[in-house]
C-alpha positions as CSV (number, residue, x, y, z in Angstrom):
1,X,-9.2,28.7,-13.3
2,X,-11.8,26.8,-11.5
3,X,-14.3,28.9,-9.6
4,X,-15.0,27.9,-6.2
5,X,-17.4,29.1,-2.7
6,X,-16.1,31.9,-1.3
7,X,-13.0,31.4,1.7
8,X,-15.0,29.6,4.9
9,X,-17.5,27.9,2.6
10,X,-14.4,26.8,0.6
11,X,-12.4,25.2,3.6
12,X,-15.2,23.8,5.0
13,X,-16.0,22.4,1.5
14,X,-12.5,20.9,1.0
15,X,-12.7,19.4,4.7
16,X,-15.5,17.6,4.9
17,X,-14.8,16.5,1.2
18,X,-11.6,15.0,2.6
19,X,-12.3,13.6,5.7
20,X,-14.3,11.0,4.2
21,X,-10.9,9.0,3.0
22,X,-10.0,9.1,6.6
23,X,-12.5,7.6,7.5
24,X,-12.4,4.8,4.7
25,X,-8.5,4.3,5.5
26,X,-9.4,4.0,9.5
27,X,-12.1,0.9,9.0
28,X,-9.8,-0.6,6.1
29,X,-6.9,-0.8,8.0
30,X,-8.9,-1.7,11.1
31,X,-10.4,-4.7,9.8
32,X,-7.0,-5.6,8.4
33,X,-4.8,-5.2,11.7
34,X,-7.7,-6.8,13.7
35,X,-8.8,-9.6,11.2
36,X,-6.5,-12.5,13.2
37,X,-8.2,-11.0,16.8
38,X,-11.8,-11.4,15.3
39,X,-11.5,-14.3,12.6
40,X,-12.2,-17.1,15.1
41,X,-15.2,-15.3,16.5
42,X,-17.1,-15.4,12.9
43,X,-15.1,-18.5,11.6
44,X,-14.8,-21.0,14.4
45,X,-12.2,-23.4,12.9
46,X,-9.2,-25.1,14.8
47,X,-7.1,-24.2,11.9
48,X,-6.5,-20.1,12.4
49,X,-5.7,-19.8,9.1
50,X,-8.9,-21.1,7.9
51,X,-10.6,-18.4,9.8
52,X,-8.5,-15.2,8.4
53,X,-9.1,-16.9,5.3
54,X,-13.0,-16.5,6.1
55,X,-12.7,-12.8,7.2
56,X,-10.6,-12.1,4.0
57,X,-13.0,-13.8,2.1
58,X,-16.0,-11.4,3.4
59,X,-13.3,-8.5,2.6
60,X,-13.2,-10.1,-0.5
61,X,-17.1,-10.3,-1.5
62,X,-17.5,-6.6,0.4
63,X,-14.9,-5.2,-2.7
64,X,-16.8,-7.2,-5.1
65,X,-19.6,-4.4,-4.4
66,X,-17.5,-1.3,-5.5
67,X,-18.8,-1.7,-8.7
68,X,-22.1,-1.3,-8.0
69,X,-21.2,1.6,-6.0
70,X,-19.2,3.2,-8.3
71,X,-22.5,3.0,-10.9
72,X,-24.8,4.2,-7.9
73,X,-23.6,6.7,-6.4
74,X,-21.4,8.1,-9.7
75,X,-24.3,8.3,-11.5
76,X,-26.6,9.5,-8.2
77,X,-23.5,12.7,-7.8
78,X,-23.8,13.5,-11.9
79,X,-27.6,13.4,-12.1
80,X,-28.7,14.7,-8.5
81,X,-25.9,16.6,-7.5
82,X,-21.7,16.0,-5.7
83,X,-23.3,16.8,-2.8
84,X,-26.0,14.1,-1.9
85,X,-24.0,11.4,-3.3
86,X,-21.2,12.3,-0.5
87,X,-23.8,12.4,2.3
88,X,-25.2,8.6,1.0
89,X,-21.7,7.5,0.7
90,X,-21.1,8.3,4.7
91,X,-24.2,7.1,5.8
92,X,-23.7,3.2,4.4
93,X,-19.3,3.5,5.7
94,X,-21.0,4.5,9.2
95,X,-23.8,2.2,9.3
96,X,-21.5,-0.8,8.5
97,X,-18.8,0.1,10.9
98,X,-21.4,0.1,14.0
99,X,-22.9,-3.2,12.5
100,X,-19.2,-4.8,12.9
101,X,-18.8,-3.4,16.0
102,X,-21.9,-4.7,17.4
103,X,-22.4,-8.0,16.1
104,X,-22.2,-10.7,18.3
105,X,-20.1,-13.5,17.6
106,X,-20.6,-16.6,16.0
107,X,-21.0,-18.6,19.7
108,X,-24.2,-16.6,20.7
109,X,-25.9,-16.3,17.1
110,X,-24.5,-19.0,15.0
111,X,-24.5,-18.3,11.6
112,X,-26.4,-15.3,11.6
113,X,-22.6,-13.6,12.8
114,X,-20.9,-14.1,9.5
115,X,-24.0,-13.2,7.7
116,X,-23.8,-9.5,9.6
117,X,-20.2,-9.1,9.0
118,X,-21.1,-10.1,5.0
119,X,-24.2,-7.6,4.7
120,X,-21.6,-5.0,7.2
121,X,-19.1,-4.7,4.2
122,X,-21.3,-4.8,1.0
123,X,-22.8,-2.0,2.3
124,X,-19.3,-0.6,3.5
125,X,-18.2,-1.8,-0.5
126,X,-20.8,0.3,-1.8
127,X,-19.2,2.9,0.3
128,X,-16.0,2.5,-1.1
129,X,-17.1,2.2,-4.5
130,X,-19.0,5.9,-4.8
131,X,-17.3,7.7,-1.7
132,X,-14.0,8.7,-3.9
133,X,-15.1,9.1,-7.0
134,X,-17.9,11.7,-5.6
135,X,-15.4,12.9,-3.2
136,X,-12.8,13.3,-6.0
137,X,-15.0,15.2,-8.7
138,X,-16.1,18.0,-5.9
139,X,-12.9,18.5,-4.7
140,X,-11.0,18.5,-8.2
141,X,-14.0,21.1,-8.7
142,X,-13.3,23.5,-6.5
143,X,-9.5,23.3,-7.0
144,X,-7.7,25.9,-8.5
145,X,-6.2,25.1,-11.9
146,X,-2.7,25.3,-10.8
147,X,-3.4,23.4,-7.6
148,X,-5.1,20.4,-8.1
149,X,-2.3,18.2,-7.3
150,X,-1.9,19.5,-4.2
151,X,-5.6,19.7,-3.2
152,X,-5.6,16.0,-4.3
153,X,-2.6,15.4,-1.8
154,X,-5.1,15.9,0.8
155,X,-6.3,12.3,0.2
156,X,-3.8,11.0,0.7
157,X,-2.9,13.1,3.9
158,X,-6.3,11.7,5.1
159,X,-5.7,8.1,4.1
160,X,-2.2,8.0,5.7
161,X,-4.1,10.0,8.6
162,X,-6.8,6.8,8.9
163,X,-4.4,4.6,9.1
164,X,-2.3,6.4,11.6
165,X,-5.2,6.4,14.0
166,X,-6.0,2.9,13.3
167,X,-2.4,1.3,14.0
168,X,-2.1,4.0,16.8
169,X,-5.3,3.1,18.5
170,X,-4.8,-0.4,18.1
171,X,-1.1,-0.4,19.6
172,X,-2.6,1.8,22.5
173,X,-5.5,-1.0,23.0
174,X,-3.6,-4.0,22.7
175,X,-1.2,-2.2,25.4
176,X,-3.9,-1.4,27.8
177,X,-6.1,-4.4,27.3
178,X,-3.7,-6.8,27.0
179,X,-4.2,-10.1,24.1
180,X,-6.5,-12.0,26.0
181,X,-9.3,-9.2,26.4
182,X,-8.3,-7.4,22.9
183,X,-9.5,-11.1,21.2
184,X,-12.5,-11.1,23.3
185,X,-14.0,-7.9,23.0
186,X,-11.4,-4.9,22.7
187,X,-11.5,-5.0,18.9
188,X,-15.0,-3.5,18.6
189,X,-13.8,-0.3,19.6
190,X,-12.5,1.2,16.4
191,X,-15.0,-0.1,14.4
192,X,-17.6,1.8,16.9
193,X,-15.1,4.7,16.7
194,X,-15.6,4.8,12.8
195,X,-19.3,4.6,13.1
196,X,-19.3,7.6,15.3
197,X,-16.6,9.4,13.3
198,X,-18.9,8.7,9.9
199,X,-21.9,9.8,11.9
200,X,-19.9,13.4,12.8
201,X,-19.2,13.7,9.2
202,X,-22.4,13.1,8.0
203,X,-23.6,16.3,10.1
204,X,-20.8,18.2,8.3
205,X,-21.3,17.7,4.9
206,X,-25.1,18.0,5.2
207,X,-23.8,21.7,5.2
208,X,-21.9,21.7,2.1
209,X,-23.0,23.8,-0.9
210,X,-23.1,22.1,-4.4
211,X,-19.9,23.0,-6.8
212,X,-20.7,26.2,-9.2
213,X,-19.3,23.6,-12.0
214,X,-22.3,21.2,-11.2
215,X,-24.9,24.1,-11.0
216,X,-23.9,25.9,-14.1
217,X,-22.8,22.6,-16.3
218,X,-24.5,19.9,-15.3
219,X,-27.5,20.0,-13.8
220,X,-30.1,21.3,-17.2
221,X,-28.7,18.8,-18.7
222,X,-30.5,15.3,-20.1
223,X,-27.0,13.9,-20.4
224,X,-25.8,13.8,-17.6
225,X,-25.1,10.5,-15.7
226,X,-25.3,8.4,-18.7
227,X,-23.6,4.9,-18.6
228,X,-24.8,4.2,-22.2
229,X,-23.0,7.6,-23.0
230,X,-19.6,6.5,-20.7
231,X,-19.3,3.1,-22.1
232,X,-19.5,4.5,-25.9
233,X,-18.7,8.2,-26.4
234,X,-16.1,7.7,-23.8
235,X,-14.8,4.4,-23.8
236,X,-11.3,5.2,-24.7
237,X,-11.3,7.2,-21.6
238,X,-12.8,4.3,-19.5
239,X,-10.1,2.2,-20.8
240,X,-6.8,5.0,-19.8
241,X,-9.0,4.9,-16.2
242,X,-9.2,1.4,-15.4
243,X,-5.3,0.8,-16.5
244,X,-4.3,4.4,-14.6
245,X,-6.1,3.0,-11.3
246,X,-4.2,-0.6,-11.8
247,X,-1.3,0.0,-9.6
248,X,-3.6,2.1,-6.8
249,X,-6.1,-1.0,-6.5
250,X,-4.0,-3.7,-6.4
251,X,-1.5,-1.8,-4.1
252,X,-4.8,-0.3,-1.9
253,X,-6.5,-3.6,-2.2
254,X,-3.8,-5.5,-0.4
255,X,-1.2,-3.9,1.1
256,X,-3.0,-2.1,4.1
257,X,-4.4,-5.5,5.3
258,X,-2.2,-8.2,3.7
259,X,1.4,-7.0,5.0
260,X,-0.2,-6.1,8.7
261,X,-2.2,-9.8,8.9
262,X,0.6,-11.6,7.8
263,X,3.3,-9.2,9.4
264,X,1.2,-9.8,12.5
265,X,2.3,-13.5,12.6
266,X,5.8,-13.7,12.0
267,X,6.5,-10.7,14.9
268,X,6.2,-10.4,18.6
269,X,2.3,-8.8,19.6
270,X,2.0,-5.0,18.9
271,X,5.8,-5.2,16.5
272,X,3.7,-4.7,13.2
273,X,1.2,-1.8,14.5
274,X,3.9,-0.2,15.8
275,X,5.8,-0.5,12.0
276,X,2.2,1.3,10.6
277,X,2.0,4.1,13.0
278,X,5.8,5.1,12.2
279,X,5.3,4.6,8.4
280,X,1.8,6.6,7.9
281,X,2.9,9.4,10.7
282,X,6.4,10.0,8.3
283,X,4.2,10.1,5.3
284,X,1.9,12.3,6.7
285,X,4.2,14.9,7.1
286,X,5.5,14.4,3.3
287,X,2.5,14.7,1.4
288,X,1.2,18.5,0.8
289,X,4.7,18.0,0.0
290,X,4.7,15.8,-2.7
291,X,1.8,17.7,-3.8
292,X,3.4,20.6,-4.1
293,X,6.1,18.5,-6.2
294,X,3.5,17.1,-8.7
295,X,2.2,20.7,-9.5
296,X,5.4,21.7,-10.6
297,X,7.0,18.6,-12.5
298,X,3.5,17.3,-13.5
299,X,1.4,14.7,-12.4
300,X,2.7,12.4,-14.8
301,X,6.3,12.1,-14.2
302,X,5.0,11.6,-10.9
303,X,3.5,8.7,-11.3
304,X,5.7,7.3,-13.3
305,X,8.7,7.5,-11.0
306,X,6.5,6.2,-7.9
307,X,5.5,3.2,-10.3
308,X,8.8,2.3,-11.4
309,X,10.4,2.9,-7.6
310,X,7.6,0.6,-6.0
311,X,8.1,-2.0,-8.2
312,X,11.7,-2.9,-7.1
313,X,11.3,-1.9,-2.8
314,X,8.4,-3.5,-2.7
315,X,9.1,-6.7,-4.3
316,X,12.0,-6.7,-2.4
317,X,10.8,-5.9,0.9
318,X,7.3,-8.6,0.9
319,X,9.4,-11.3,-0.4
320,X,12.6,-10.9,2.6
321,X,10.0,-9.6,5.0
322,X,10.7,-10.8,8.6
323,X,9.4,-10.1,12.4
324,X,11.8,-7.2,13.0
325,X,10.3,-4.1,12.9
326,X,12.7,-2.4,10.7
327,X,11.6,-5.2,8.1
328,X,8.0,-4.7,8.7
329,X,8.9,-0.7,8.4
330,X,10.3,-1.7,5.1
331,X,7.5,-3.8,3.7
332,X,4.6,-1.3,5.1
333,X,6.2,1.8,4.1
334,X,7.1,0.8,0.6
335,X,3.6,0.3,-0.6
336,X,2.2,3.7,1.8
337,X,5.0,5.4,-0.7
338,X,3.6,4.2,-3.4
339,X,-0.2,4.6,-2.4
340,X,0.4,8.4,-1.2
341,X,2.3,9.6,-4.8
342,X,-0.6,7.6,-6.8
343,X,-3.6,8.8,-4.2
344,X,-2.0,13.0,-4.8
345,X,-2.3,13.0,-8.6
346,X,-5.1,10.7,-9.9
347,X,-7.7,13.2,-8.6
348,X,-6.7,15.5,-11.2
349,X,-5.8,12.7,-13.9
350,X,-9.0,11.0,-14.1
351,X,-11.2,14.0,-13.8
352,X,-9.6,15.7,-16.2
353,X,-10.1,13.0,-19.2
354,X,-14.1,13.3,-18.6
355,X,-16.7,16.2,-19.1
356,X,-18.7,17.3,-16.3
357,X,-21.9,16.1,-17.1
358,X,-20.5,12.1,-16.2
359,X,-17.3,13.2,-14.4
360,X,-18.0,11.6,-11.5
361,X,-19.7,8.5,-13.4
362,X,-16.6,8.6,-15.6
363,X,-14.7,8.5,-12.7
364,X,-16.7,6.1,-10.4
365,X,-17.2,3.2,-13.0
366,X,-13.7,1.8,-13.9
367,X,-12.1,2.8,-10.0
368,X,-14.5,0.7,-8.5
369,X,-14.6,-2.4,-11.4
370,X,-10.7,-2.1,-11.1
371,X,-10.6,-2.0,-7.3
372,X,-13.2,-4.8,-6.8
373,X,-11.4,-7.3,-9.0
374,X,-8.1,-6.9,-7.5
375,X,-9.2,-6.1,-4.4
376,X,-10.9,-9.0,-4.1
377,X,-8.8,-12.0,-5.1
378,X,-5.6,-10.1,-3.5
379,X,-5.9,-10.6,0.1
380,X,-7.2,-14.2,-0.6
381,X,-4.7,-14.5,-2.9
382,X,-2.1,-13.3,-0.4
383,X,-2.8,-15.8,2.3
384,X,-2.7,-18.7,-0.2
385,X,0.5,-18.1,-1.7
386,X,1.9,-17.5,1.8
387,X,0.9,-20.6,2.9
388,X,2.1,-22.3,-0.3
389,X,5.5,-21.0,-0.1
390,X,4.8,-18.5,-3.2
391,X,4.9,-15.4,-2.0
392,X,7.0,-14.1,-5.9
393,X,3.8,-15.3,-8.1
394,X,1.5,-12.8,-5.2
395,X,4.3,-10.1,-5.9
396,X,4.6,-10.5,-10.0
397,X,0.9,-9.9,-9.7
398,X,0.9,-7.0,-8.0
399,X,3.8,-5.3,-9.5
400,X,2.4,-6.2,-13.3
401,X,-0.7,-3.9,-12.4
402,X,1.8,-1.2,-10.9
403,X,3.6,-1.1,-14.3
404,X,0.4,-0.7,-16.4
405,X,-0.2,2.3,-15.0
406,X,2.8,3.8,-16.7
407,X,2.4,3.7,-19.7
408,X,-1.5,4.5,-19.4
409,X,-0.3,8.1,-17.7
410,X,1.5,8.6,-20.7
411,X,-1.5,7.9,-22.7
412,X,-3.8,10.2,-20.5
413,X,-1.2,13.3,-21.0
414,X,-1.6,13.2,-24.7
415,X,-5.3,12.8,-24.4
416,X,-7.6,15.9,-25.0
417,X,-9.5,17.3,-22.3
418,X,-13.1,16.6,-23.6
419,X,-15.5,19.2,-24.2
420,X,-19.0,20.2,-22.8
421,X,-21.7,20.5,-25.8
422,X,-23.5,23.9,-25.9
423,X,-26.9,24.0,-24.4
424,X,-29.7,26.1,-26.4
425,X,-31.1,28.4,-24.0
426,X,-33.8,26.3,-22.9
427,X,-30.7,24.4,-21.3
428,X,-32.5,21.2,-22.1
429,X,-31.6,20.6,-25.6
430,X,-28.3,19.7,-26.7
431,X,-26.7,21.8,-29.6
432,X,-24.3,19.9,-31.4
């Protein structure tokens, strides 16, 4: 059984822990739903497709800094502590969203707009790249044994809760505001909402205590945060990671801006945030559930029937998808399916193929490598292909990384869970 704080230091632990994917899924569907409103600002170009294409390109080169993120601030949370590592991780998601928010546009400061919005998301990538894995080894941490699942349904709770606020703000603003003054200025508002949000949760979790696994494992030793020691003791474990987070980053990478951008333009204003706030608010309500349901079948079989479901609605439902809303329902809420059954059970996956001493490293590394790639090239990829006519070659792309993660959780079941080394009671020196 994992030890945890006692009761009130607990819940506050596992809040503020969690809260952080809220506020990651609230700025990365924001800057998805309002990328059309905000393109031409930063992009000038009498083609609008030319100027999504430039603010998916920026979302593309902000990914491209998970890595370094996920090195950062994996090996910051296994040398200095979970802790710090989640109050750095906040700091850059806040800065960047009150950067976006309150850069001017491209007509009153030229070129130095989409330089902003650039430096904006590689900080908010670095963000991204070492606010889950840190966020994932405390929380897995604390967990009880027989819980973990369900603890790491709270992610996805939060993610789908992001989002929720997101579309639901949005639809509210683009009702009260009106088109005309939502592409002029009303689209800086969530991305100062986030920046205050971050800033709140910043306050909370410089209040957290540091996990008893970290103080009593970890933290004497010389070992811990070692790439050199991940990429060679560990690699076989590196390699299960990157394939088991396949399906999560090219799903996350693209479905919570792609389908809303492009949904955006084949529906009546307001049809496709609409579609987002009833898909995340149903899925909200199903996930301590599913949970619940991966503690007692195992996270496995989970995963495995989420992949292999996934694969078929939501090829299906990109490729026929239309401006109704019960299409765009379809299309959204096939891939927030997918995303919340993933998001519940690789917590406890990933954490539990690597020791303590560079769990979070472990962890960090090939999430944020995986991520980055696919996150990169997907949104891009998705506006090409869409404007090419070829949506299925997008689709086969995503769905090929969805089906790697199969067999990879079958791989990771069979896998032993890797042992600490003994310390001598200097608890400096190794004992091997």
């Amino acid at each position: 059984m994992s030890a945890h704080p006692p009761k009130k230091d607990h819940r506050r632990a596992v809040t503020a822990t969690v809260v952080g994917n809220f506020i990651e899924s609230f700025d990365w569907l924001g800057y998805g739903l309002f990328a059309p409103l905000f393109a031409a600002q930063f992009f000038p170009s009498d083609n609008p497709l030319t100027s999504l294409l430039g603010v998916f390109a920026v979302l593309g080169v902000g990914v491209l800094m998970r890595p370094l993120g996920g090195i950062l601030l994996g090996r910051y949370a296994d040398r200095r502590g979970r802790r710090p590592a989640l109050m750095l991780a906040i700091s850059l998601m806040a800065g960047g969203s009150l950067l976006i928010g309150l850069t001017p546009g491209h007509a009153h400061i030229g070129l130095f707009a989409p330089v902003l919005l650039l430096l904006a998301r590689m900080a908010q990538g670095i963000s991204h790249g070492g606010e889950w894995p840190a966020a994932t080894t405390y929380l897995m941490e604390v967990a009880p044994d027989h819980r973990k699942s369900t603890y790491g349904s709270l992610f996805s709770l939060t993610t789908c809760a992001g989002a929720f606020t997101a579309s639901l703000l949005g639809g509210i603003l683009t009702a009260a505001l009106g088109p005309a003054t939502m592409t002029e200025w009303g689209w800086r508002v969530p991305f100062l909402v986030g920046g205050l949000l971050g800033l709140v949760l910043l306050l909370l979790r410089s209040r957290l205590t540091e996990t008893e696994v970290f103080e009593r494992e970890v933290r004497t030793r010389r070992d811990r945060g070692s790439l050199r020691q991940v990429l060679s003791t560990h690699r076989r474990q590196v390699l299960l990671a990157v394939l088991l987070v396949a399906g999560s980053g090219a799903v996350g990478g693209t479905w919570p801006s792609v389908v809303p951008a492009l949904g955006g333009r084949l529906a009546p204003p307001g049809t496709m945030l609409w579609a987002v706030v009833t898909a995340t608010a149903l899925m909200m309500v199903l996930n301590v559930p599913i949970g619940l349901l991966a503690d007692k079948i195992g996270a496995t079989r989970l995963l495995v029937g989420a992949g292999v479901l996934f694969s078929v609605t939501g090829s299906v439902s990109y490729l026929t998808m239309t401006g109704t809303f019960t299409s765009l329902l379809f299309a959204y809420g096939s891939g927030v399916v997918y995303l919340v059954c993933v998001t519940t059970v690789l917590p406890k996956l990933l954490t539990e193929i690597f020791p303590p001493q560079n769990r979070a490293l472990g962890v960090g590394l090939p999430n944020a490598v995986t991520g980055a790639v696919l996150g990169a090239i997907g949104p891009a990829a998705a506006t090409y292909t869409a404007e090419h006519d070829a949506d299925g070659w997008f689709v086969a792309g995503v769905m090929a990384a969805v089906l790697l993660s199969i067999p990879a959780a079958l791989l990771a079941r069979r896998t032993p869970r890797p042992t600490t080394p003994a310390l001598d009671r200097s608890g400096l020196t190794l004992v091997r």
